[in-house]
C-alpha positions in Angstrom: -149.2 51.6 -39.6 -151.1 48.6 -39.4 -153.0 49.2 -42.3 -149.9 49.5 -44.6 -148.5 46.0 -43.1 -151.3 44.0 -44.3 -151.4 45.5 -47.2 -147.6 44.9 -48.2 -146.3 41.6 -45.7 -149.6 39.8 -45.5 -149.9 37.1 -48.1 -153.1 37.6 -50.2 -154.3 34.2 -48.9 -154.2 35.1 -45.2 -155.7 39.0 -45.8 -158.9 37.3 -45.4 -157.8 35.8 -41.5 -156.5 39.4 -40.4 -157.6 41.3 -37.6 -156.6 44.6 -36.7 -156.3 45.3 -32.6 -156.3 48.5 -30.8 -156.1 50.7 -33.8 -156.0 54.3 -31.9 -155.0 57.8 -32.7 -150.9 57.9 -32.6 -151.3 61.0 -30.4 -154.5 63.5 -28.7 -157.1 64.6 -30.5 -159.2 67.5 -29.1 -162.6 66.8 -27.8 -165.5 67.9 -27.3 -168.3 68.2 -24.3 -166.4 68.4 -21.4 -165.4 64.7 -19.9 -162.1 65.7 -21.1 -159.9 67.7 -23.2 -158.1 65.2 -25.7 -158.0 61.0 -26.2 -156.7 59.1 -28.8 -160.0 56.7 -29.6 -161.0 56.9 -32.9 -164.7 56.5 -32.5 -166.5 60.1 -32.9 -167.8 58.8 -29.6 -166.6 56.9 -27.0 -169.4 54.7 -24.7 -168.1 57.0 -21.6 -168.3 60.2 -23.6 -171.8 59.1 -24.6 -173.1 57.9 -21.1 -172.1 61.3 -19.7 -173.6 62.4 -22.6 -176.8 61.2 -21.6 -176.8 62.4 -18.0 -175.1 60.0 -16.1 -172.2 60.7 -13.7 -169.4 58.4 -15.5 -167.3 59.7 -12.5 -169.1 57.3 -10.1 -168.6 54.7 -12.9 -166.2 51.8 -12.5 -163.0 52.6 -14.5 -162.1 51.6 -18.0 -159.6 53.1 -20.3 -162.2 54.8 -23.2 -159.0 57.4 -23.5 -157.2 55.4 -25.8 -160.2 52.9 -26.3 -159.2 50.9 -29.8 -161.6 49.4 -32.5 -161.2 45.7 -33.6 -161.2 44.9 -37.1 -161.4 41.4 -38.7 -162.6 38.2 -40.8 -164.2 35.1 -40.3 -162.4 33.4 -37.7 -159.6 36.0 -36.9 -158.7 36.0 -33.6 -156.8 38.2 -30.6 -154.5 35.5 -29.0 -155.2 34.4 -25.1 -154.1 37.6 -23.1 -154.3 39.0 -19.7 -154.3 42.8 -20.1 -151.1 44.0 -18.7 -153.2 47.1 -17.2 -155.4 46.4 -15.2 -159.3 47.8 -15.8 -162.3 47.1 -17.0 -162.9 46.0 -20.7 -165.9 47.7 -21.8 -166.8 47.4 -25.7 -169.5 46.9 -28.1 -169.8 44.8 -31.6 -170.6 47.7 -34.6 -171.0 44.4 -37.5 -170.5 40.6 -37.3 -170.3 38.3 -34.0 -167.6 38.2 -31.6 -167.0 34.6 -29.9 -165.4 36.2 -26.2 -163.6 33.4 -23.7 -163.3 34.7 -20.3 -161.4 32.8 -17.3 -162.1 33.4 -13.8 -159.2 35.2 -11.7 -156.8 33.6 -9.4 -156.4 29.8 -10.6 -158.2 29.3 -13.4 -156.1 32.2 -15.6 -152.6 31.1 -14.1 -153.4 28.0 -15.4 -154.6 28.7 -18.7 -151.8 31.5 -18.9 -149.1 28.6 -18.2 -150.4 26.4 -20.8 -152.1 28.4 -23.4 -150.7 31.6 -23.1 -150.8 33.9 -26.5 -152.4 30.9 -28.4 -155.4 31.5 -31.2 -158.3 29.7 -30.5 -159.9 29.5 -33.8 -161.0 26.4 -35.9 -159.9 24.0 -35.7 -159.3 23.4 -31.9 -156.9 21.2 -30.6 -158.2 18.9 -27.8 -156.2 21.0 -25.0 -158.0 24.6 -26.4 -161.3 22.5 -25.7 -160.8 21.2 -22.9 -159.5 25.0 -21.7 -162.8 26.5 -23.0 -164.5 23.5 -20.7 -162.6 25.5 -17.8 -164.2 29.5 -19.2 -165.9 30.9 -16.4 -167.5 32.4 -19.6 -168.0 31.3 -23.6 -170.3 34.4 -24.9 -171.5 35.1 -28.3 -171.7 39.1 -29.0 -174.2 39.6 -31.6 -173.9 43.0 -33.7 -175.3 45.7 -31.0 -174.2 43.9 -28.3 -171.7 45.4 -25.4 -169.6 43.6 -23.2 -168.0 44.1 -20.1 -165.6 42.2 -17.9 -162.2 42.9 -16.2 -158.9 42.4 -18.6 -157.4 40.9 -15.6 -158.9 37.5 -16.4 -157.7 35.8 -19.1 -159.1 36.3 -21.9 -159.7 35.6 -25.3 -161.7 36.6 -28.6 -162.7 34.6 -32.0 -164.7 37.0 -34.9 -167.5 34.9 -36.5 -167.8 36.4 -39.6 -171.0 35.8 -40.4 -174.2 37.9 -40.6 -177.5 36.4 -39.3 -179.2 34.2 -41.9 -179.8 36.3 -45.0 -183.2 36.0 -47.1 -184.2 32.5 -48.5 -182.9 32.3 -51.9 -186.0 31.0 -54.3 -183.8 28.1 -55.6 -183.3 26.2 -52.1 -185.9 28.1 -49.8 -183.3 28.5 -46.5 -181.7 31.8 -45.8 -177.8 31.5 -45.3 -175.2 33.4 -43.7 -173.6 35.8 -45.4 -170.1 36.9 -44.7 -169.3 40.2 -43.3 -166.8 42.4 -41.1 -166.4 42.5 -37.9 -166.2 45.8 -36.0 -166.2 46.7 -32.5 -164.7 48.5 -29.7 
């Protein structure tokens, strides 16, 4: 899997700048509690299963795919490239550890023409001057903070940068400022 192709093909210098997408279940697992009988997330939980959980009717909901809903794994400034979801629901997703930097175009114009000139491009440091000028044109530049969910249609272009950083940790006695300290990022 995944997994086993970092840990064999990707230099030890680069292991660092990984980040593992839509890591799912190869095939069904049973569930539990009625919303259905099987998916392939492997969260003990997905958000929908939880919301029905909680008495809502998730039936009335606007759709997103929580069947085969995949966790996001990665490093300071790993990245999943400028996409357009090829189907086409609702991302819904929240950030477990770390802070996700999330780029969203609007549909129609603005993510045909991002698509033509940026398409599958990482925007992590450093920029070029044409990623800059593309993030001038987001209909949205978010920070996700740990906690955090998101939600937004994958038929805009879109994009995602981890910021691997935890909130400023405890001053140290010896300079008196608290600093980030690094950390994994997680989410759905």
């Amino acid at each position: 899997g995944k997994w086993q192709a970092v840990q064999e093909d990707c230099p030890e210098a680069s292991r660092s700048n990984v980040y593992l997408a839509e890591v799912r279940q190869l095939r069904p697992q049973p569930t539990e509690g009625g919303l259905r009988r099987t998916r392939k997330s492997t969260l003990s939980r997905t958000m929908r299963e939880r919301v029905h959980e909680l008495g809502t009717d998730v039936h009335k909901m606007l759709f997103w795919d929580d069947y085969s809903e995949g966790v996001f794994v990665g490093g300071h400034n790993s990245a999943y490239d400028l996409h357009v979801d090829c189907i086409p629901s609702s991302n819904v997703g929240s950030v477990f550890s770390g802070h996700k930097l999330l780029a969203i175009w609007s549909h129609g114009s603005s993510t045909r023409r991002v698509m033509r000139e940026h398409k599958r491009e990482l925007f992590v440091p450093p920029l070029v001057p044409s990623q800059i000028e593309a993030l001038e044109e987001a209909c949205c530049v978010a920070m996700a903070p740990p906690g955090s969910i998101y939600m937004f249609s994958g038929t805009n272009a879109h994009t995602v940068c981890n910021v691997g950083f935890t909130p400023a940790a405890p001053p140290s006695a010896a300079s008196g400022l608290g600093r980030p300290e690094p950390c994994l990022i997680v989410s759905s």
